[in-house]
C-alpha positions in Angstrom: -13.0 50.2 10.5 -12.7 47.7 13.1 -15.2 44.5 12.8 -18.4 45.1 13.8 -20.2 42.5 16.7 -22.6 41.1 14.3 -19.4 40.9 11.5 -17.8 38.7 13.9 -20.7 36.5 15.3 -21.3 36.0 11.4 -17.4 34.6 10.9 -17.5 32.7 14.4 -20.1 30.9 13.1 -19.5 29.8 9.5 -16.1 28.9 10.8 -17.3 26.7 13.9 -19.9 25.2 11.8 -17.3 24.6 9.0 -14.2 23.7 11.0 -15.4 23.1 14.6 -12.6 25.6 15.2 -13.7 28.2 18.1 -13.0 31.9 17.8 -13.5 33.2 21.7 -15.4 36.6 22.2 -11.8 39.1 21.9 -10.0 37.4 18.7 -11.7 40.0 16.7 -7.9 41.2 16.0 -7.5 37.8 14.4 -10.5 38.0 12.1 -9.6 41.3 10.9 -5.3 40.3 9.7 -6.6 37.1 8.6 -9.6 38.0 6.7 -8.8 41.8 5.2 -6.3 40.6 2.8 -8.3 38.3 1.4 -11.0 40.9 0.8 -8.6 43.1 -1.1 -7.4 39.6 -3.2 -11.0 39.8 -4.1 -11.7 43.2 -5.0 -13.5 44.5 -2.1 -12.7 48.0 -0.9 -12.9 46.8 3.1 -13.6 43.3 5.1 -16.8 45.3 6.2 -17.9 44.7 2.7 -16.9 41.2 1.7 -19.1 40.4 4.7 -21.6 42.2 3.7 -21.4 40.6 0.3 -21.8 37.2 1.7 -24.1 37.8 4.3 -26.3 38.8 1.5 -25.8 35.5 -0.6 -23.1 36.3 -2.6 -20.6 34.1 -0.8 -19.2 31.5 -3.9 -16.2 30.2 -3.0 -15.7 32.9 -0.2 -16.8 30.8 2.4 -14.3 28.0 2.3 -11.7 30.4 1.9 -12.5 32.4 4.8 -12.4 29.2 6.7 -9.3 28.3 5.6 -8.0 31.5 6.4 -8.6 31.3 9.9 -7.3 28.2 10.4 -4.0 28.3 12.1 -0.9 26.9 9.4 1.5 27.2 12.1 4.4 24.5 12.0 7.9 23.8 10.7 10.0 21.2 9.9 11.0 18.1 12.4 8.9 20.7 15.1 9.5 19.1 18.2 12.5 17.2 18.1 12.1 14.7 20.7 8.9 13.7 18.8 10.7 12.3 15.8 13.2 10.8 18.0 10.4 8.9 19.6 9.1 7.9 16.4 12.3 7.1 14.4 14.3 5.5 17.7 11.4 3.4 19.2 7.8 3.5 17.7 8.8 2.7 14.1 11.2 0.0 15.1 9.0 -2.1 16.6 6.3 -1.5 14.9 8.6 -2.9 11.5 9.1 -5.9 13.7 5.6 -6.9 14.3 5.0 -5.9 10.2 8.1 -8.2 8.9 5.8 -10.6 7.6 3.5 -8.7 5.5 6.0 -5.9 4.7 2.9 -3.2 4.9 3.0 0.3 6.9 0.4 2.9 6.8 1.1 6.6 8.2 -1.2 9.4 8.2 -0.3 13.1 8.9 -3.3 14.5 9.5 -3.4 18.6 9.6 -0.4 18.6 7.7 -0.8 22.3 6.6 2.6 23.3 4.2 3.6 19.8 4.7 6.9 20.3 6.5 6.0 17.7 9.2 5.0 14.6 6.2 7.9 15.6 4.7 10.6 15.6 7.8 8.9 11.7 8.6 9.8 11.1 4.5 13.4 12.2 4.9 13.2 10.3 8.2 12.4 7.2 6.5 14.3 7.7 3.6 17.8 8.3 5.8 17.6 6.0 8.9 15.3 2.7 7.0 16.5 2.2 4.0 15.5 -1.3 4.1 11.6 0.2 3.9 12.6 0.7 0.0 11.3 -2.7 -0.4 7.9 -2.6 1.6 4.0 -1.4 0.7 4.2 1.6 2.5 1.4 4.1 2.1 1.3 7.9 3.4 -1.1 10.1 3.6 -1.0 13.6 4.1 -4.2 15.8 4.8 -5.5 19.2 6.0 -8.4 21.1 5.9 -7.0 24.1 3.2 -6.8 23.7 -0.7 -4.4 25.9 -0.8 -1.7 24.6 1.7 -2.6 21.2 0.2 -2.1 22.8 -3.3 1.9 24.2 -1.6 2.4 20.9 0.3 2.4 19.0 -3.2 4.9 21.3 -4.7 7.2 21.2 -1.6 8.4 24.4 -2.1 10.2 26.5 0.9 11.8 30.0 1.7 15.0 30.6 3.2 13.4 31.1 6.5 10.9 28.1 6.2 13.8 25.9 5.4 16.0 27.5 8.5 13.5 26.8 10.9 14.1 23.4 12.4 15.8 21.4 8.9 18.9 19.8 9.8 21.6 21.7 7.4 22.8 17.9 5.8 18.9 17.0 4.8 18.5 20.1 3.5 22.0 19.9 1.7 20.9 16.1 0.8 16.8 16.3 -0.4 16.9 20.3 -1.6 17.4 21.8 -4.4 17.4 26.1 -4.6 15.6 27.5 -7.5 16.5 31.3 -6.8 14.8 32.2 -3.2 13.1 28.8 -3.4 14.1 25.4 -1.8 12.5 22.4 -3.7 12.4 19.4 -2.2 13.9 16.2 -4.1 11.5 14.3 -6.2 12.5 10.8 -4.1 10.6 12.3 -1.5 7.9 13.8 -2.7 6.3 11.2 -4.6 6.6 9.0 -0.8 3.8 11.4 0.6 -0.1 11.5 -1.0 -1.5 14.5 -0.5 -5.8 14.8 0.6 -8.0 17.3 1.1 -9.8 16.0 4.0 -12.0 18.2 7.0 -11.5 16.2 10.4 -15.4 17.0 11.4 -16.6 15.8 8.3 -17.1 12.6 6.7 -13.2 11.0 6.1 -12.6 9.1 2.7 -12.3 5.3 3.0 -8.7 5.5 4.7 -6.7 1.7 5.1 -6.3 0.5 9.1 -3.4 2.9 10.2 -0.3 2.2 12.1 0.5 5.7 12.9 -1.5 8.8 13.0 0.3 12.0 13.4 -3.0 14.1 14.7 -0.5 17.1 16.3 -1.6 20.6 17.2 -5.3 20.6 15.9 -7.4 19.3 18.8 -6.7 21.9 20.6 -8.8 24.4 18.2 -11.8 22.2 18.8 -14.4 22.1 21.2 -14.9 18.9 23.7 -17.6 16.9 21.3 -15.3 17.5 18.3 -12.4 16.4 19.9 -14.2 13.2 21.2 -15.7 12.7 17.8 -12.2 13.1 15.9 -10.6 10.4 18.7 -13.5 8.0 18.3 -12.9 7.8 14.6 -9.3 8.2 15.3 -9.8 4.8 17.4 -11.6 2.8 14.8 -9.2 3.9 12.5 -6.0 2.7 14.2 -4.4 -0.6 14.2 -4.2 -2.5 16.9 -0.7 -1.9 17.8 -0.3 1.2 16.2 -0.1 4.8 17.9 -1.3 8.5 17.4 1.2 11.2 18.1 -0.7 14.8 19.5 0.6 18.2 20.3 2.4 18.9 23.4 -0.8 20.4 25.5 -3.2 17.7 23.7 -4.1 14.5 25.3 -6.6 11.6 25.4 -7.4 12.3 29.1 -11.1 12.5 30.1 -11.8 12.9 26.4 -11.6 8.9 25.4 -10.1 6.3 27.7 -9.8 3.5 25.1 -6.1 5.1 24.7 -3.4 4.8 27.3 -0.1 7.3 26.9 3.5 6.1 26.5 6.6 8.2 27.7 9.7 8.3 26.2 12.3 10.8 27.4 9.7 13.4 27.9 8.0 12.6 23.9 4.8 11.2 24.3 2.4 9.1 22.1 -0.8 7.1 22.9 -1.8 3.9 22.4 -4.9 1.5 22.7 -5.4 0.0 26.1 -4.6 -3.4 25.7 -3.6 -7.0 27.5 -1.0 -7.4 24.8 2.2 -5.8 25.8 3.5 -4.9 22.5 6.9 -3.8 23.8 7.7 -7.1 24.8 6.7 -8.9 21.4 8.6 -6.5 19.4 11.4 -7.4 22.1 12.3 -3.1 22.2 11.5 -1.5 25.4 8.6 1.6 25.1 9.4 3.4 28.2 7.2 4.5 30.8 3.1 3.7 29.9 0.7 6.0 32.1 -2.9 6.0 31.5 
């Protein structure tokens, strides 16, 4: 039976309260693919009655995993090439030039989901710095789900997760198949700590970060999330670092403490600043915009 209107308002609800994420009046389609399999995993003859279940209390762990359900786990490895490019060819250069001294880097991935994206910056890291071998380098991994954080650990990938977007020589290099699975090495898995953090709640103590990858989440939010999530975001960055977001997300009329930087049509954001890092580091960082 398809869901009912109050069904609906009930799942909107514990998943906007729970996630900030906002399901629109006519993603009832959504709720239903995403929600009836998990109310057969759980013994329930229809989604009509697993709702019913919970709305009368008997929730448990239902809840959480109804969130995580509906959040979107959409991503692949190295998705959006340019991306990296900017990262690998001019953000983390200079960035290990203003850090030579202390020999300390601190990334976050934040809504990391499977963990593709931690993993393609690991391999980045891993084949174009080696010299990084030698530094304090923490990275943190997080997203909202158990369960993908639970997958992410394991690095484990299909044939067609591993086809989409994995250069054939990293895979080749940093995979090994285990029947229809692709493992991915040990070397790089132990480079990526994986946390089980919600972006609207309360984050763990987290160390002053030099880059936040924050990509393809704001978007699900609504405006005083998103504000929230930047102002912590803000507090949280160094003062040189950058945040990389998805390709329709931006800082714009949200928080204007951040200014943008354009690099062959890759973009990133920064603080607003005096300081022009780009001539300290002595590496050009391409067109700033505000």
């Amino acid at each position: 039976m398809p869901i009912t209107n109050g069904d609906f308002d009930y799942v909107r609800n514990l998943v906007r309260y729970s996630s900030a994420l906002v399901l629109e009046p006519g993603k009832e389609y959504l709720v239903e693919s995403r929600l009836d399999p998990l109310a057969r995993q759980h013994g329930f003859s229809s989604l009509e009655h697993m709702l019913h279940s919970m709305r009368s209390g008997g929730a448990g762990d239902l809840e959480r995993k109804v969130v995580e359900a509906m959040t979107t786990n959409e991503t692949s490895f190295f998705r959006e090439m340019r991306v990296f490019e900017l990262f690998r060819k001019t953000i983390l250069p200079e960035l290990l030039a203003l850090r030579a001294s202390k020999r300390c880097l601190n990334l976050w991935c934040a809504a990391c989901s499977g963990g593709q994206e931690p993993y393609s910056m690991a391999m980045l890291l891993r084949e174009y710095f080696p010299s990084l071998e030698d530094w304090n380098i923490q990275f943190i991994a997080s997203d909202i789900s158990r369960e993908m954080i639970g997958r992410a650990r394991l690095g484990r990938y299909t044939q067609i997760e591993v086809n989409r977007g994995l250069p054939s020589n990293l895979m080749l290099k940093y995979f090994q198949k285990h029947g229809d699975v692709w493992e991915i090495s040990e070397q790089i898995r132990q480079m990526v700590e994986f946390r089980e953090i919600n972006l609207i709640r309360d984050w763990p103590a987290l160390p002053r970060m030099d880059v936040i990858f924050m990509r393809n989440v704001l978007i699900y939010f609504d405006l005083s999330a998103k504000q929230d999530i930047l102002s912590r975001v803000r507090n949280l960055l160094d003062v040189d670092g950058c945040v990389f977001l998805g390709g329709a997300e931006t800082t714009t009329n949200l928080d204007d403490s951040f200014e943008s930087v354009s690099v062959d049509g890759a973009v990133c954001f920064r603080m607003r600043t005096k300081r022009d890092f780009a001539t300290s580091a002595r590496i050009p960082v391409g067109h700033r915009s505000g």
